[in-house]
PLY file of the C-alpha trace (Angstrom):
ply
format ascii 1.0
element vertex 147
property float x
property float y
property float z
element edge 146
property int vertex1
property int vertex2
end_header
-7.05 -24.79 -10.00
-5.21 -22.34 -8.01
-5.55 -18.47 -6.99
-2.32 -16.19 -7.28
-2.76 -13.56 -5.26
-3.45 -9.73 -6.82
-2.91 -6.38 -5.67
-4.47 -4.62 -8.66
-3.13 -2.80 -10.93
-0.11 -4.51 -12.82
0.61 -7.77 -11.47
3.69 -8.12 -9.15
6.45 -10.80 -9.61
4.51 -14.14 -7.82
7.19 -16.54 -5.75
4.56 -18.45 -4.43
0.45 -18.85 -4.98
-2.00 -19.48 -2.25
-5.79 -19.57 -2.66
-7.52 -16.16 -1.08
-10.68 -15.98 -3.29
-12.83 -17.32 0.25
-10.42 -16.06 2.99
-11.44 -14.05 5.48
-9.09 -10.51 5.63
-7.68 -11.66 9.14
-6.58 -14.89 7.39
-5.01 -13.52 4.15
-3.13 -10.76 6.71
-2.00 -13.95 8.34
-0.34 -14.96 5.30
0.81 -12.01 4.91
3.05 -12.47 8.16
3.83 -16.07 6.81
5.74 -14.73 3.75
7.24 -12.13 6.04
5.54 -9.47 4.24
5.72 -6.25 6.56
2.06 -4.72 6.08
0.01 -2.01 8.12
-3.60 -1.53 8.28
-4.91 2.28 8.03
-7.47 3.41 10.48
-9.49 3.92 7.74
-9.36 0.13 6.44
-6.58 0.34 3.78
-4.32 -2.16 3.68
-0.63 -1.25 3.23
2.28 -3.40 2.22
6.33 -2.69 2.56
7.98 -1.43 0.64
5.10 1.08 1.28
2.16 0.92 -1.42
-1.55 0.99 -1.65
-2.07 -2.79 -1.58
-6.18 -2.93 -1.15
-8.24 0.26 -0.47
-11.72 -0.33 1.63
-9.72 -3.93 2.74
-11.77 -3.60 5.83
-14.12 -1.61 7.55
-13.43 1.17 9.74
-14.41 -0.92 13.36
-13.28 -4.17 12.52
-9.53 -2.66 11.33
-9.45 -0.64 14.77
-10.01 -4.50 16.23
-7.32 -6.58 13.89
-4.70 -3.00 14.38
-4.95 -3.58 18.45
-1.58 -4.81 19.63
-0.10 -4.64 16.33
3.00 -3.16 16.36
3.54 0.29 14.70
5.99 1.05 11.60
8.03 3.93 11.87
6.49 5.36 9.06
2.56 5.33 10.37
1.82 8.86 10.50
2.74 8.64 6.61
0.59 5.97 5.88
-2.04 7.27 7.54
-1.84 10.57 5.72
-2.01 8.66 2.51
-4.67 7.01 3.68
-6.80 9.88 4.50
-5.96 11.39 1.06
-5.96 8.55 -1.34
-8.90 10.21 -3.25
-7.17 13.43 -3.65
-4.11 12.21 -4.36
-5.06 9.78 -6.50
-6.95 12.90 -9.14
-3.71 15.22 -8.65
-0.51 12.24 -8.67
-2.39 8.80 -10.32
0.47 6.85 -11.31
3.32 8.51 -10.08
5.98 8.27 -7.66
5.32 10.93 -5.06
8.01 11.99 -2.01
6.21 13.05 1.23
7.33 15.20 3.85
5.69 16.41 6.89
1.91 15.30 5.23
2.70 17.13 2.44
4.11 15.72 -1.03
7.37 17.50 -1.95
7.91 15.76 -5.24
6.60 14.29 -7.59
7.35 11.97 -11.11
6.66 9.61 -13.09
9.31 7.62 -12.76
11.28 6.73 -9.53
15.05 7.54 -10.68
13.53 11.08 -11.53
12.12 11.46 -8.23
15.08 10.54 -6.41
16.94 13.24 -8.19
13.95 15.99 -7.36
14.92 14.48 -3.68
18.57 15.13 -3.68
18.19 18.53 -5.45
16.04 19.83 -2.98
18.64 17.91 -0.45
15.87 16.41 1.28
16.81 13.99 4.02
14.68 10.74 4.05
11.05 11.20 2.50
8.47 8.69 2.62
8.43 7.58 -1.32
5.49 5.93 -2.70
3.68 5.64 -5.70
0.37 6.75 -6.23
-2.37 4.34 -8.14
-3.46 5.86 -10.97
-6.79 3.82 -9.98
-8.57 2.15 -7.08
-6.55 -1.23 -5.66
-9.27 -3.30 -4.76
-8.20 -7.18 -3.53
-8.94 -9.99 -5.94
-8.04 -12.95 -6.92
-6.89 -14.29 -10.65
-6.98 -17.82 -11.68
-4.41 -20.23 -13.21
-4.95 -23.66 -14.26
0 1
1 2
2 3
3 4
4 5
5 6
6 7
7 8
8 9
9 10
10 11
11 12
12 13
13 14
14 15
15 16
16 17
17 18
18 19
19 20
20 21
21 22
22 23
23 24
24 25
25 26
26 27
27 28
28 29
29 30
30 31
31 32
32 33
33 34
34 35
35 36
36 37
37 38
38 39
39 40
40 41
41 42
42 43
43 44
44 45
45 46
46 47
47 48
48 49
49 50
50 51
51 52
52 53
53 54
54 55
55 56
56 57
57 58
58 59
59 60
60 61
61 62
62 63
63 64
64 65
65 66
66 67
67 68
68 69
69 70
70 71
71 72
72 73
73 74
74 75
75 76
76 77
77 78
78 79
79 80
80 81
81 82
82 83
83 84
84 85
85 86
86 87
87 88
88 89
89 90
90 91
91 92
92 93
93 94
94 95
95 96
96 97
97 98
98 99
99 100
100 101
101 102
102 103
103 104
104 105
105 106
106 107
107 108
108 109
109 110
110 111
111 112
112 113
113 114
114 115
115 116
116 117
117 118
118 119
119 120
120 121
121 122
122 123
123 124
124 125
125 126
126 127
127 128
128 129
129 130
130 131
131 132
132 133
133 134
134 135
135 136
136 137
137 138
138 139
139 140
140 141
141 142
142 143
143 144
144 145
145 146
């Protein structure tokens, strides 16, 4: 039996499996880094994954991300993701499952589909927003189970 990993919500296009159902967070981020997957871990605990989504809300705790996000370098887009972060919850009620542009902490646009958004960008002529989309739910990490 193995365990495909899950980020919630609809499942994501799988290229590989590997088994996370007992891993440790500092060993799942570590394969993470061995499929080259460019992630970022909130202050508050959330983990984030490039291209930039909610990939696991409440990953970790507050102390022991502060401990794993020492050293770590920094994406360009941090102050973003930590916005997000901070306002999941809000968010979440106001944009749930839509693609949202952000700009200076605050969202700009919003729609529920991507192509639509991009044209709310360009009509606004906005220059390089953070895009995202917002879960219409909580992402919580788990596993699912193929035989």
């Amino acid at each position: 039996m193995r365990t495909l990993l899950s980020l919630g919500g609809p499942t994501k296009e799988f290229t590989e499996s590997v088994i996370t159902s007992s891993l440790p967070p500092e060993r799942i981020l570590e394969q993470l880094d061995r499929y080259g997957i460019e992630w970022y871990l909130t202050e508050q605990g959330d983990l984030m994954i490039k291209y930039w989504q909610v990939g696991a809300e409440d990953f970790l705790p507050v102390e022991h991300a502060a401990r794993i996000r020492e050293g770590r370098a920094v994406p360009r887009e941090a102050s973003e993701l930590e916005w997000l972060s901070k306002h999941l919850g809000d968010l979440r009620v106001r944009y749930g499952g839509q693609w949202v542009a952000v700009v200076d902490n605050e969202v700009v646009a919003a729609s529920g589909s991507l192509a639509d958004l991009m044209q709310q960008v360009r009509d606004l002529d906005i220059d390089r927003p953070f895009v995202t989309e917002i879960p219409a739910r909580p992402l919580i990490w788990a596993t699912a189970y193929a035989g």
